[in-house]
C-alpha positions in Angstrom: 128.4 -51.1 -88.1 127.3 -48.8 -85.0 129.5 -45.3 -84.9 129.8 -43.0 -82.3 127.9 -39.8 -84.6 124.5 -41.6 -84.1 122.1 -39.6 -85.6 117.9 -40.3 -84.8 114.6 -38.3 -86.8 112.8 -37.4 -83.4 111.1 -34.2 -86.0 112.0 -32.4 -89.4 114.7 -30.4 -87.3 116.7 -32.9 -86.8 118.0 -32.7 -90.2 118.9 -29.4 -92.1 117.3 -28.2 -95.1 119.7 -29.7 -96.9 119.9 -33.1 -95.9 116.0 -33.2 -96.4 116.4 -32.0 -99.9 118.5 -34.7 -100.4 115.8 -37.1 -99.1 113.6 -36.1 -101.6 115.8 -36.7 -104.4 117.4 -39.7 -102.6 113.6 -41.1 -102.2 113.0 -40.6 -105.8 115.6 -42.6 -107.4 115.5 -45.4 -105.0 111.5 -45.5 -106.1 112.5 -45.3 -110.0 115.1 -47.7 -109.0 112.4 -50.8 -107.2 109.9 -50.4 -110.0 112.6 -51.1 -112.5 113.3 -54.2 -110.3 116.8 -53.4 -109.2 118.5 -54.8 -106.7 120.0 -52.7 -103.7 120.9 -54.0 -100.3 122.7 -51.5 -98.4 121.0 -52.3 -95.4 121.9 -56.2 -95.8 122.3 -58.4 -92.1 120.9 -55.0 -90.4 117.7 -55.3 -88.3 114.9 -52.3 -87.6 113.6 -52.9 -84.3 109.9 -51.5 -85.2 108.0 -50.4 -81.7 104.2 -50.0 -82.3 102.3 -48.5 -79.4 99.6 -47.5 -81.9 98.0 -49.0 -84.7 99.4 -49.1 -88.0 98.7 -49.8 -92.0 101.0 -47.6 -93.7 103.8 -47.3 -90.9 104.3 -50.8 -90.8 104.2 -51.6 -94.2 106.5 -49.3 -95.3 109.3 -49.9 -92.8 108.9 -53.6 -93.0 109.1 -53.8 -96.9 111.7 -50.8 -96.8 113.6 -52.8 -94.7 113.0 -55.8 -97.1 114.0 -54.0 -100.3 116.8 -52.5 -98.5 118.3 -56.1 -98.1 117.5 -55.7 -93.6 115.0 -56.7 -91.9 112.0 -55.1 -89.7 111.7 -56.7 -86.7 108.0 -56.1 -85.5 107.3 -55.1 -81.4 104.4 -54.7 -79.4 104.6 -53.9 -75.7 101.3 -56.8 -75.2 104.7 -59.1 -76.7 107.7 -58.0 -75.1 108.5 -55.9 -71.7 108.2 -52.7 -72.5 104.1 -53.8 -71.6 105.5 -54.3 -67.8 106.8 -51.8 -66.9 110.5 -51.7 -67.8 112.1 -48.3 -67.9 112.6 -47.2 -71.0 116.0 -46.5 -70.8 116.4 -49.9 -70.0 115.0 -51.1 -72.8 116.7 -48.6 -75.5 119.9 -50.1 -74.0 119.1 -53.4 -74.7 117.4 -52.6 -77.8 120.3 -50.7 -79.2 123.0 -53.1 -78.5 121.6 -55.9 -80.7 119.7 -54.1 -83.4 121.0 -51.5 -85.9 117.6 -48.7 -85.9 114.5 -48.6 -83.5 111.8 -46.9 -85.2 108.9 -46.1 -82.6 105.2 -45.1 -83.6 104.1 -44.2 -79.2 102.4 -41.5 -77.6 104.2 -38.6 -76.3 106.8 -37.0 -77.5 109.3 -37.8 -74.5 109.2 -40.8 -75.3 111.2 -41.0 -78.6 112.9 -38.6 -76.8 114.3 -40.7 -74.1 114.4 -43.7 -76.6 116.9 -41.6 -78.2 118.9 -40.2 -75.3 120.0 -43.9 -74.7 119.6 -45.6 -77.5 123.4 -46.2 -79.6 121.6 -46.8 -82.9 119.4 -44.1 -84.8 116.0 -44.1 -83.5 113.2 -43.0 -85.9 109.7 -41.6 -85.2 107.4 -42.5 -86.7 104.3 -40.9 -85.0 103.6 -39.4 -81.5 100.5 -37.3 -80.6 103.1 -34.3 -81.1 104.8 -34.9 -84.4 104.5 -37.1 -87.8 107.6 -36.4 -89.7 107.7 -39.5 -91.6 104.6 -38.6 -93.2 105.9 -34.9 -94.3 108.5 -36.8 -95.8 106.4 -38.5 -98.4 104.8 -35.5 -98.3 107.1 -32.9 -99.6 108.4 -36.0 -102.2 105.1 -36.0 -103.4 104.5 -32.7 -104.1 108.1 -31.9 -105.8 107.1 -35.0 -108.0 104.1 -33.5 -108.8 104.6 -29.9 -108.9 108.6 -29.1 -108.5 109.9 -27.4 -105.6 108.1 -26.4 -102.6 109.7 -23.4 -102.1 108.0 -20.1 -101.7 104.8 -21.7 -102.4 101.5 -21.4 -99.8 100.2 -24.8 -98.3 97.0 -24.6 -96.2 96.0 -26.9 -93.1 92.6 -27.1 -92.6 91.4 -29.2 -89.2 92.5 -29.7 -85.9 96.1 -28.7 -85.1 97.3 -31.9 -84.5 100.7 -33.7 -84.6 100.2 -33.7 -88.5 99.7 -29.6 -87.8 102.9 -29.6 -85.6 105.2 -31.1 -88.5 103.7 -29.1 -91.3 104.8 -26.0 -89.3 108.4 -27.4 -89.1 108.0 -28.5 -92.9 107.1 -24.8 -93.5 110.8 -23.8 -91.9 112.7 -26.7 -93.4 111.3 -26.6 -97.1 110.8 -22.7 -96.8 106.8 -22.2 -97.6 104.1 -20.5 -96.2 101.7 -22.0 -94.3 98.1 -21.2 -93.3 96.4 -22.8 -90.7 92.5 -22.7 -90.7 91.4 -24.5 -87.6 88.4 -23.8 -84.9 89.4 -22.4 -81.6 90.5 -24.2 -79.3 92.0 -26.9 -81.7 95.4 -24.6 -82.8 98.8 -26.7 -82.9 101.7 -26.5 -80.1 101.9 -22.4 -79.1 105.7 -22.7 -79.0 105.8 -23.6 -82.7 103.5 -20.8 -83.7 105.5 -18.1 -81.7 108.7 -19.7 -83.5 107.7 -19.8 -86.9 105.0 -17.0 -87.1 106.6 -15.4 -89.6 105.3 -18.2 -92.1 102.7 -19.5 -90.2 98.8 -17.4 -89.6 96.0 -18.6 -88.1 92.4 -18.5 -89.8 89.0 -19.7 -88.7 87.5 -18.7 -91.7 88.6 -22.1 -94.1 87.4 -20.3 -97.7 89.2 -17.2 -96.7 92.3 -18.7 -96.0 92.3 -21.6 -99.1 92.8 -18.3 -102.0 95.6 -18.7 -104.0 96.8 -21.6 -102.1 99.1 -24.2 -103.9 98.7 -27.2 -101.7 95.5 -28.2 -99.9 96.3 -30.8 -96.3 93.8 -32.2 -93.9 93.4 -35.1 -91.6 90.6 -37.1 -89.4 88.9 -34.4 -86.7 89.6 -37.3 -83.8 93.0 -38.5 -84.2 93.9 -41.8 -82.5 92.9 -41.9 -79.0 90.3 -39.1 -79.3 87.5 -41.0 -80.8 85.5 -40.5 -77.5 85.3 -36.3 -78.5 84.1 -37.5 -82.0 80.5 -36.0 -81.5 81.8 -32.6 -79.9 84.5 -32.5 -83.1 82.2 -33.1 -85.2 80.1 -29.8 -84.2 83.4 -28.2 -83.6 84.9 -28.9 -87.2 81.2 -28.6 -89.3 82.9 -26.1 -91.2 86.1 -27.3 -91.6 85.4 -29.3 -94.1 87.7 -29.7 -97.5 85.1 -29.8 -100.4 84.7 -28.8 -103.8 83.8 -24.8 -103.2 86.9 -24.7 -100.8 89.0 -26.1 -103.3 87.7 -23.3 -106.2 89.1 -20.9 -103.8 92.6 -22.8 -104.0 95.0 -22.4 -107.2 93.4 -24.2 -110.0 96.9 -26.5 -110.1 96.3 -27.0 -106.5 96.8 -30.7 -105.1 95.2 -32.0 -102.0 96.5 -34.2 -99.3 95.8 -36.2 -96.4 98.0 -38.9 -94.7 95.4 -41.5 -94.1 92.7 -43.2 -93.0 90.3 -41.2 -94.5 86.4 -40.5 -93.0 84.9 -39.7 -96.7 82.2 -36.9 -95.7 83.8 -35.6 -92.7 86.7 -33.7 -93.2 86.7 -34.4 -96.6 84.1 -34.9 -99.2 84.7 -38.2 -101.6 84.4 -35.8 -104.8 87.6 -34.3 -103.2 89.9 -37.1 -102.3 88.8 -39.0 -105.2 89.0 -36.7 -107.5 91.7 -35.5 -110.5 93.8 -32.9 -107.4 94.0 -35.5 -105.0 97.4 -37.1 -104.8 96.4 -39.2 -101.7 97.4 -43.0 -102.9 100.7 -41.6 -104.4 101.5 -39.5 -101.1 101.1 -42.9 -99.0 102.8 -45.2 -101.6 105.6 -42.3 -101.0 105.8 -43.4 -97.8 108.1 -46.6 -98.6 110.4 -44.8 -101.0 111.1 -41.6 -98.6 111.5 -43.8 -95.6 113.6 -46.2 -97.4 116.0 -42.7 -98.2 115.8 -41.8 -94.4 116.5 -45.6 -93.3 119.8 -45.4 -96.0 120.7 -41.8 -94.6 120.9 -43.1 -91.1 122.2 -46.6 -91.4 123.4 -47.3 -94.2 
């Protein structure tokens, strides 16, 4: 049943603190809940209009079997398929979209995209990556962690890499869950100015990656060339030579510290197999996490 208080995920601020606290607890249950085979179909007759401009393992997955477990369905859309390959206006399409299915979730390119998806769209709409922001993904983040670890809170998380839209979110994750965060990243490759003018009073940048992993609680990277950069890879790979999340860098951390990365991951790149394969890594349980804090956002907005 469509209302007239639509709410869409465009970021992490589209929901308060509280709501995403919530989320993690919601996300929890619902997991202890499937793997003790119980039934819940909130979402039954409801269809997820997915969008994918990108490629996709875990995105898809999760929403589609989400959407599954949650008794709906995910309705899969490329633009090579449909018409939003030739040329029709977006707003267009969130119109027609919107008045037969109950959620679009979109994984596109820029950020104005979701954002005029939304601005005309009558059902939630969900994003689920652009080259700006990956909020999804902090979600099974910050469920992983408190699973692992407890609250967030007050702790010190450390991105080390480019500042990319994975960057972007954990700076809004560093707002919305209240941590500190500490970005160690070459020049040139910082995240969005605007957020690091907004949120500087929890966020520094390093370029020194061993300096700025002591003491930290939570360890984050991603690939150097994100999708649609893989043309740079030879200059990023000088640029990011010591960017690299291996076992000294972790000795500077916590000794409690976990590490994370959203996946796919270039084993001897930014991250050393010892590392994400090893007892601190939480990287399999952080993507599984994907379908159980998606399947809380997907209840939150249309249930």
């Amino acid at each position: 049943m469509k209302t007239s208080t639509v709410r869409h995920f465009l970021t992490l601020k589209d929901l308060t603190p509280e709501e995403l606290q919530t989320l993690i607890h919601r996300g929890i249950e619902l997991k202890i809940q499937t793997k003790a085979g119980k039934i819940y179909e909130p979402l039954k007759n409801q269809t997820l209009v997915m969008v994918f401009e990108k490629a996709s393992t875990r995105t898809r997955l999760s929403f589609e079997i989400g959407m599954t477990q949650l008794g709906g369905h995910g309705l899969f859309l490329s633009p090579d398929v449909s018409q939003l390959g030739r040329g029709e206006p977006l707003e267009d399409s969130a119109r027609v979209i919107s008045s037969m299915a109950d959620g679009i979730m979109i994984r596109t390119f820029g950020h104005e995209i979701v954002e005029k998806l939304a601005e005309y769209s009558s059902v939630p709409v969900i994003n689920a990556l652009t080259d700006e922001f990956h909020p999804c993904q902090l979600l099974a983040d910050m469920q992983t962690y408190y699973e692992e670890r407890g609250s967030i809170q007050g702790k010190t998380v450390l991105w080390v890499g480019d500042g990319n839209n994975m960057c972007n979110s954990y700076i809004n994750a560093a707002a919305q869950y209240d941590f500190n965060l500490r970005i160690a990243c070459p020049e040139g490759y910082e995240p969005m100015q605007s957020l690091l003018d907004a949120h500087s009073d929890r966020v520094e940048i390093y370029r020194d990656p061993m300096e700025a992993a002591k003491g930290v609680d939570l360890v984050v990277t991603d690939v150097w060339a994100s999708m649609g950069q893989e043309e740079e890879q030879k200059k990023r790979e000088i640029a990011f030579a010591n960017f690299q999340v291996n076992s000294e860098l972790m000795a500077q951390a916590k000794p409690d510290a976990l590490f994370m990365h959203c996946l796919p991951a270039h084993r001897g790149e930014e991250v050393t197999a010892e590392v994400i394969d090893g007892p601190q890594s939480v990287v399999f349980k952080e993507a599984e996490n994907r379908l159980h804090a998606q399947k809380a956002l997907l209840e939150f907005l249309m249930a």
